[in-house]
Every structure is written in structure tokens, then in C-alpha cells.
C-alpha positions as CSV (number, residue, x, y, z in Angstrom):
1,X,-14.7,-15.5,-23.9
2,X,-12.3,-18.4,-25.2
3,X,-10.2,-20.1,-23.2
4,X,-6.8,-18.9,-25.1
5,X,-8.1,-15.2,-25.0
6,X,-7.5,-14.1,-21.3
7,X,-4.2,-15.5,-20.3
8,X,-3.1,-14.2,-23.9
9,X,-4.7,-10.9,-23.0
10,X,-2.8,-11.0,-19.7
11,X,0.6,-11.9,-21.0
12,X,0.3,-8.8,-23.4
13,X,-1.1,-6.0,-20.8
14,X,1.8,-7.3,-18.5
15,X,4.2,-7.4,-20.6
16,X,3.0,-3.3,-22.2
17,X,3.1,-2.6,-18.6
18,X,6.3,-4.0,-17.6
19,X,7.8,-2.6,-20.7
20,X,6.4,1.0,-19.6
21,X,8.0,0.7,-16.4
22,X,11.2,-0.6,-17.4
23,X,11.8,2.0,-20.0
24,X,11.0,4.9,-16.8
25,X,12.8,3.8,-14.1
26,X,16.5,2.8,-12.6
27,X,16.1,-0.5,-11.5
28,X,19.2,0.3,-8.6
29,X,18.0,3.8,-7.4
30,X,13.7,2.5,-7.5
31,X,15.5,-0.5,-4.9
32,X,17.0,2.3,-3.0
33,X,13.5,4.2,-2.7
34,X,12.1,1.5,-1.4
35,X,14.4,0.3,1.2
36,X,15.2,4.1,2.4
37,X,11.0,4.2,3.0
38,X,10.3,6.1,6.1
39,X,8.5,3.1,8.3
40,X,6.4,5.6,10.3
41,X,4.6,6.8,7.0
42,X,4.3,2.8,5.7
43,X,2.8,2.1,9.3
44,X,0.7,4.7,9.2
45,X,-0.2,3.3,5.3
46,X,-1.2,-0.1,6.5
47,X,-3.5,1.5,9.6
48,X,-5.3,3.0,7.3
49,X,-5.7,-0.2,5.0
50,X,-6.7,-2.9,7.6
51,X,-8.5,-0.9,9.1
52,X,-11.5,-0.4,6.4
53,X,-12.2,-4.0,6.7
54,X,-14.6,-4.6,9.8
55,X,-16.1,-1.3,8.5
56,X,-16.6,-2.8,4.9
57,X,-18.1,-5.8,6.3
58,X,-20.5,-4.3,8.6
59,X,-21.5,-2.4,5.1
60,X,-22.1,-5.3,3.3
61,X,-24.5,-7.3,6.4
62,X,-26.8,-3.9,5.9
63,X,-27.2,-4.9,2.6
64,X,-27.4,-8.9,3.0
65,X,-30.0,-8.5,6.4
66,X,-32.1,-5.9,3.9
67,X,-32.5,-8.9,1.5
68,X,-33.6,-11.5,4.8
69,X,-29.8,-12.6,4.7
70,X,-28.4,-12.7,8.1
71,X,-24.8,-13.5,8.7
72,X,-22.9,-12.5,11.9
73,X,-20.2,-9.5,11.1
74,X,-17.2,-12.0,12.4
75,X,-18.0,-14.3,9.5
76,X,-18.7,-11.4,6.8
77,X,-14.8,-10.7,8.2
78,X,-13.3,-13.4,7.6
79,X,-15.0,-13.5,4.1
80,X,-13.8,-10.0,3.4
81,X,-10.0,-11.1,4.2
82,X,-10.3,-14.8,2.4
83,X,-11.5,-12.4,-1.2
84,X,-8.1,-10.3,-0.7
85,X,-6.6,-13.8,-0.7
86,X,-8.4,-15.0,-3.3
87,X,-7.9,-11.7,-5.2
88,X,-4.3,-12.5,-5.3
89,X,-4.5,-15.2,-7.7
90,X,-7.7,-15.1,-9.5
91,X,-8.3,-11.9,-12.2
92,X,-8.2,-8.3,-9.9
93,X,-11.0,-7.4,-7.9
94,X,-13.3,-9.3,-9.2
95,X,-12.1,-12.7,-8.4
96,X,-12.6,-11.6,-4.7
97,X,-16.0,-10.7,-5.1
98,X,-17.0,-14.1,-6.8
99,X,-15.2,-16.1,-4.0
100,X,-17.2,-14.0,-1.3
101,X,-20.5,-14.9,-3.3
102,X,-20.1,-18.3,-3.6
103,X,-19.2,-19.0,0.2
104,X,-22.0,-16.7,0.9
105,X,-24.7,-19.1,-1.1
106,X,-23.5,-22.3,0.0
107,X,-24.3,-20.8,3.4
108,X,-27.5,-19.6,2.6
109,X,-29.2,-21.9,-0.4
110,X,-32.0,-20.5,-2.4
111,X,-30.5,-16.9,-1.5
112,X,-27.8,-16.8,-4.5
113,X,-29.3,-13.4,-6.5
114,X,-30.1,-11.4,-3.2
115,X,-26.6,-12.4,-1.7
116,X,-24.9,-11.7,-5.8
117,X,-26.6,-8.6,-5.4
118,X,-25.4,-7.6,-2.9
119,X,-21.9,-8.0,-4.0
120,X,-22.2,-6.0,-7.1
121,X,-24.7,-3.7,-5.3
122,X,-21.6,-2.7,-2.8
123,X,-18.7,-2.3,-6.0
124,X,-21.4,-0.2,-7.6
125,X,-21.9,2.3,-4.7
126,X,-17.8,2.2,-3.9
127,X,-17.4,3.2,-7.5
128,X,-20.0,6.0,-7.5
129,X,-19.1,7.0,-4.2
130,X,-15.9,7.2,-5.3
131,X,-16.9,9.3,-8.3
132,X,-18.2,11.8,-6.0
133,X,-15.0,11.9,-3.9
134,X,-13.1,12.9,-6.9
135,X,-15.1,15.0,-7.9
136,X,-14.6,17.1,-4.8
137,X,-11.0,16.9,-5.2
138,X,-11.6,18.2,-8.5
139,X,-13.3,21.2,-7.4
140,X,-10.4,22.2,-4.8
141,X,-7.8,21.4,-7.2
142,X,-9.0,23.3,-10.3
143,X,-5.6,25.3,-10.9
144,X,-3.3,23.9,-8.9
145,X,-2.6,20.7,-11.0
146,X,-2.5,19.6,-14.8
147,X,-4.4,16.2,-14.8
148,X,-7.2,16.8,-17.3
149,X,-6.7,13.7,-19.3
150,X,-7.9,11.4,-16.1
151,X,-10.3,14.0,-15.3
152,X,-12.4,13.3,-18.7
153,X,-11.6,9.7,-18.2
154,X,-13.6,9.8,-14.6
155,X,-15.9,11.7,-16.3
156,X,-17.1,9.2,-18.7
157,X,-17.3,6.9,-15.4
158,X,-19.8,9.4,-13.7
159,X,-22.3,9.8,-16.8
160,X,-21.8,5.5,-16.9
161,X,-22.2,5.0,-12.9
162,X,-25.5,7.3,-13.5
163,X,-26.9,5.7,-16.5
164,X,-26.6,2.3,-14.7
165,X,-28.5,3.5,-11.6
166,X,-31.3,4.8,-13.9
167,X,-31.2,1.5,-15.7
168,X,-31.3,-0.7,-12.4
169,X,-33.8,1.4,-10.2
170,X,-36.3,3.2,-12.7
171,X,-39.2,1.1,-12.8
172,X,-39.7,3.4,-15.9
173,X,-37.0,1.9,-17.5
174,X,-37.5,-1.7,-16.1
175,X,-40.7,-2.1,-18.5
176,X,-38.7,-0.5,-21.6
177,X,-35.8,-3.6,-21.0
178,X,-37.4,-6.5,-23.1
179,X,-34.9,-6.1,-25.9
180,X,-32.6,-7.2,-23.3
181,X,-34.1,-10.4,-22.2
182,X,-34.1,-11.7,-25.7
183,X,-30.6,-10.8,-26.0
184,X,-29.1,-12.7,-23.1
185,X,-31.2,-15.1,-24.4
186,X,-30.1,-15.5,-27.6
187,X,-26.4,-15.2,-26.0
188,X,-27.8,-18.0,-23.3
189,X,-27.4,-16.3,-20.4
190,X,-30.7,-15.3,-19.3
191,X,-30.7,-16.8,-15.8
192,X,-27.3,-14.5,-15.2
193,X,-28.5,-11.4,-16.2
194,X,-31.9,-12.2,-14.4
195,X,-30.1,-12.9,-11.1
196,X,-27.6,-9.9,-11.4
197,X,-30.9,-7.7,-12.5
198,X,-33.5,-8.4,-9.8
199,X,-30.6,-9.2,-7.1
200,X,-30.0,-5.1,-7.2
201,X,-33.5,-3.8,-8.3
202,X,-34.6,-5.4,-4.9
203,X,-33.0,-2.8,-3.2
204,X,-35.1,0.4,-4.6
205,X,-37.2,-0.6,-1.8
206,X,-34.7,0.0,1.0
207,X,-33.4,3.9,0.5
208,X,-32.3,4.3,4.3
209,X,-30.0,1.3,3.9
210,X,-28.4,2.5,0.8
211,X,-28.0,5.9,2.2
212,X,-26.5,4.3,5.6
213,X,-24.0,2.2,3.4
214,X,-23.0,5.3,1.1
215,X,-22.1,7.4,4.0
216,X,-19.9,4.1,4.9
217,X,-18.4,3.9,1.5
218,X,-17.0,7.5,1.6
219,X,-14.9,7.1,4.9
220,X,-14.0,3.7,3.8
221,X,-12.8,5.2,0.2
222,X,-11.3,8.1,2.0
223,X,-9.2,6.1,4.3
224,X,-8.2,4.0,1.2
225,X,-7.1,7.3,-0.5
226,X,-5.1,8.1,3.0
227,X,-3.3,5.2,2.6
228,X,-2.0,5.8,-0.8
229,X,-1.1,9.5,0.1
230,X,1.4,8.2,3.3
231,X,2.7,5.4,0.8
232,X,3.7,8.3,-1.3
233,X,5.0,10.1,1.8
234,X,7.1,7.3,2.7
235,X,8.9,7.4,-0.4
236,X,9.2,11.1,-0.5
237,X,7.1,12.3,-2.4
238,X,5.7,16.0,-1.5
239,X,2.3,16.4,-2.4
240,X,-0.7,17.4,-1.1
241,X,-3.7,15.4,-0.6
242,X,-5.7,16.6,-3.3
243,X,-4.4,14.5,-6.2
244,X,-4.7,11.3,-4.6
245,X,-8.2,12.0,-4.0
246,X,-8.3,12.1,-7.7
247,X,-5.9,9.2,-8.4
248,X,-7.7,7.0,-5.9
249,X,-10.7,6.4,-8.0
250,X,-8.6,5.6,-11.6
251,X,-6.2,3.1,-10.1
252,X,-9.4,1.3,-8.0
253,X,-10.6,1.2,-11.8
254,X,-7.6,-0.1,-13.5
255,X,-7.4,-2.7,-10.5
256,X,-10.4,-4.3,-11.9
257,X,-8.8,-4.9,-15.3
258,X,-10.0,-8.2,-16.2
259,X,-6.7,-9.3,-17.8
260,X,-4.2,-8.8,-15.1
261,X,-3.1,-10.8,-11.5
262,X,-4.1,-8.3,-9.2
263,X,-3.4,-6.0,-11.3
264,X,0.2,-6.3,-11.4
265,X,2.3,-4.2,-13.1
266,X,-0.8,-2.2,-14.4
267,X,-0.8,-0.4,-10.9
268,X,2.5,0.2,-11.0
269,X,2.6,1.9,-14.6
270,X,-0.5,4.2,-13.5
271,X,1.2,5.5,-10.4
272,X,4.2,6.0,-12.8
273,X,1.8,7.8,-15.2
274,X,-0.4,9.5,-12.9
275,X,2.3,11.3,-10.8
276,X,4.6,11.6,-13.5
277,X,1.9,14.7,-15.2
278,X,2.3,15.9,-11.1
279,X,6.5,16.4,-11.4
280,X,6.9,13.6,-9.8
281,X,10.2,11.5,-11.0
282,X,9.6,7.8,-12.4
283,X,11.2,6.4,-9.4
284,X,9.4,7.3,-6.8
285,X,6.2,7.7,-8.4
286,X,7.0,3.3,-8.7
287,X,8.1,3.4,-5.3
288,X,4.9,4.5,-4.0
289,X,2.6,2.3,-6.0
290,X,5.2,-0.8,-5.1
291,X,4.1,0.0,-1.6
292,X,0.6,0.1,-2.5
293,X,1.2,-3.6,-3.8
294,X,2.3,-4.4,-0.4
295,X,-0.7,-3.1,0.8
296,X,-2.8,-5.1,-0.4
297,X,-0.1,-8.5,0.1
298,X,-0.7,-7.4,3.5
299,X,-4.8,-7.3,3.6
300,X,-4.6,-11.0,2.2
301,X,-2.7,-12.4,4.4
302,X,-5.0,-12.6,7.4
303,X,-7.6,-14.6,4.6
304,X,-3.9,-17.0,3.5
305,X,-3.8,-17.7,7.3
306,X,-7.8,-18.8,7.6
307,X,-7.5,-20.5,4.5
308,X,-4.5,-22.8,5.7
309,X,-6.2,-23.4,9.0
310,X,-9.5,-24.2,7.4
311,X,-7.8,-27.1,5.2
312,X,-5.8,-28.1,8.3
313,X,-8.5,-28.3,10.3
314,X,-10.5,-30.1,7.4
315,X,-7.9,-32.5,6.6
316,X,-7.6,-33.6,10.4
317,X,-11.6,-33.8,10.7
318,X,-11.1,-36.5,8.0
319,X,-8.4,-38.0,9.4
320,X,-10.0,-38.4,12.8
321,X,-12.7,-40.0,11.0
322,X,-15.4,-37.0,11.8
323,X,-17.0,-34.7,8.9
């Protein structure tokens, strides 16, 4: 991708966003909203947002330890917050996941396509995980509420998250992939898609693990959904838990869009969006995914704080003279 292309990407889906938003809501009564938010629901939002983390991590050393990566769970913590952090500045999601692969690998040398596979192993089961989650709010909302657009939207997901597993476990499949290889090749990037390839095909061979870490996933995207459903409450907003089960799953999509800051503004406009085909007013519907911002402010600051300490600490190890 040129240089030019993503921040002029990013300026436009911003700006299409902001524009959205701006055209929905009152400025004065959104401001209201917010500082009128019930605290007891935002606490009992941000409980059920820090708390996913040591669960997360402990996910992702099952999948490192199955590939002969060991890393003690206090570490894998700290790298889980310091992505949040990094999350906040670099492109969505994705920039976080990338920082915890390349502080993984300098730790471990030679292991860079286990540890990367691990990474993208772990987004690939939150997403289909995910998928299923919805799927059951589907099922017990059929009815009740008018959301079929975002329904066929997740539904193209599912048939994708599916395909992908066939195409990254079937060793069917793996033999049929050679048009593939001279494509990257051609592109020059072979050695990425090899890495990203046999770093998750290496886990066919460990089902119990991947079973252990789904069954993870699903309280971890639960509580996540939680969360979102008391920001909502905190603002007001009257509905229940259902939709967010099936909201939950879109905006973790539209959070990795690749031409946003965290998805700023994007977030905001879905929540807008989403709860506006539920009743819900522009305002509040805002409200609740400004919250949800605040959220996730919140689960980077612990990695901000190690961050500053590290370079503290790193800048008076060099002025002491000691490395």
C-alpha cells in the first residue's frame, strides 16, 4: 500500500464518520448524557473490561507453551496492556497485536512464526467465537428486534471465519495451495505468508488446547458484551441484553478497520447506527459508544504507565552507566 494511501484513507473515513455523527446528534444534550451517566453502571462497565485481561493472557500462553514458547502469565500481562497502549496510536486492533509480536520475538529468537501465530491464531478464534455468540443472540431475538441488515453482514463473516479454518487446517486443502505460493511470490512476500501459514497450521495438532482456549474466548467475549450493555445502561438506555450480543461482534469488526485511530469516530457512528434501527435516540445511542471509548482509554492506561517506567528506568540504566 502507498505511503499517501492510509492516512488519506483515514482522513476520509473520519471525516464520513464525524459528518454522520454530527448531522445525528445535539452537541449540548449528548454532553449532558454523558455527564448525567449513572457511575454505578460505568463501574460496573469497567469491571467487566479489566477484568478480561489476565484471563486473555492466560489464553494466549496455552497457545504460545503449545508451540515450545514459554513465557510466565505476569509478562504475557503486561504485554496484553502495553498492545491497548499501543492500539491507541497505531491503526485499531491490529497495531496492538503487532506490538505484542514483536516484544514476544525479541524475547524468544528463532520463534517469530509460532509466537505470530499465535497472535492471529487468538483474533481468529475471538472472531469465530464471537460469530457463534451472535448467533445465539440471534436465535433468542428472532422477533423481537429489526436488525436484519447486520444480521447478513455477520453472516457473510461466518461462511468467511469457516472457509479460513478449512483453508488453514485441511491438509486436503494444504496440498491444493501452490497457486498461492507463486502469488505471494510474484507479490514478494512469500516469507510472510509462509510464517503467517505454518505459524497456525501448527496448531491442527493440538485440538485440546484450541478447545481449552475457545471455551476462554466465549466468557472473555461475553464479559466484553457485558460491558457494552451497562455502558448503555449508564446512559439510559433500556434494552435488553440480547442486541448487544449481536452488536458486540460488528463493532469488534469495525474496530479493526485499517484506516482509523482506534477506530475513532467509526465506533461512535455504529453505536449511532446500530441502536438507532433499536428506537434508540442519536444521543444516547453516542453516549453509550463514547463510554465504550473510555473503556478502552482506560485498558491502556496500565500499558502508558509500564511504558513510562520502562523508558525511565532505561534512561537511568544509561545514565548510571549500566545496560
Amino acid at each position: 500500500m502507498k505511503r499517501w494511501l492510509r492516512p488519506v484513507a483515514t482522513v476520509v473515513v473520519s471525516a464520513a464518520a464525524g459528518a454522520y455523527i454530527l448531522v445525528k446528534i445535539d452537541i449540548d444534550k449528548t454532553l449532558h448524557i454523558i455527564g448525567s451517566a449513572s457511575v454505578p453502571w460505568v463501574l460496573i462497565s469497567v469491571f467487566f473490561t479489566l477484568v478480561t485481561v489476565p484471563p486473555m493472557a492466560w489464553r494466549w500462553q496455552r497457545l504460545l507453551e503449545a508451540r515450545g514458547v514459554h513465557e510466565p502469565l505476569r509478562w504475557l500481562v503486561r504485554a496484553y496492556f502495553v498492545s491497548y497502549a499501543v492500539g491507541q496510536v497505531l491503526p485499531t486492533s491490529v497495531g496492538g497485536d503487532a506490538s505484542r509480536i514483536y516484544e514476544t520475538a525479541r524475547r524468544n529468537p528463532g520463534f517469530a512464526t509460532p509466537i505470530t501465530g499465535s497472535v492471529l491464531l487468538e483474533r481468529a478464534l475471538g472472531g469465530a467465537v464471537t460469530l457463534v455468540l451472535t448467533g445465539i443472540g440471534f436465535l433468542l431475538a428472532i422477533g423481537r428486534y429489526s436488525i436484519g441488515p447486520y444480521l447478513w453482514i455477520e453472516a457473510v463473516f461466518v461462511v468467511g471465519t469457516v472457509a479460513a479454518g478449512v483453508v488453514f487446517f485441511s491438509r486436503r486443502v494444504r496440498t491444493r495451495l501452490g497457486f498461492v505460493v507463486v502469488l505471494s511470490r510474484w507479490l514478494h512476500i512469500e516469507k510472510l505468508v509462509r510464517a503467517v501459514y505454518e505459524g497456525i497450521h501448527g496448531y491442527r495438532e493440538h485440538v485440546g488446547t484450541l478447545l481449552v482456549v475457545s471455551a476462554v474466548t466465549f466468557v472473555m467475549q461475553f464479559s466484553r458484551v457485558v460491558a457494552i450493555y451497562a455502558s448503555a445502561r449508564a446512559v439510559d438506555i433500556h434494552l435488553s441484553l440480547l442486541p448487544y450480543i449481536v452488536l458486540g461482534p460488528l463493532l469488534f469488526l469495525v474496530m479493526l478497520v485499517p484506516f482509523t485511530v482506534n477506530g475513532l469516530g467509526v465506533r461512535e457512528a455504529f453505536f449511532v447506527s446500530f441502536l438507532g434501527k433499536l428506537g434508540i435516540a442519536a444521543d444516547p445511542a453516542f453516549a453509550c459508544g463514547f463510554l465504550f471509548f473510555v473503556m478502552t482509554v482506560l485498558l491502556a492506561l496500565p500499558g502508558l504507565a509500564v511504558l513510562l517506567w520502562e523508558g525511565f528506568a532505561g534512561r537511568g540504566k544509561v545514565a548510571d552507566g549500566t545496560t
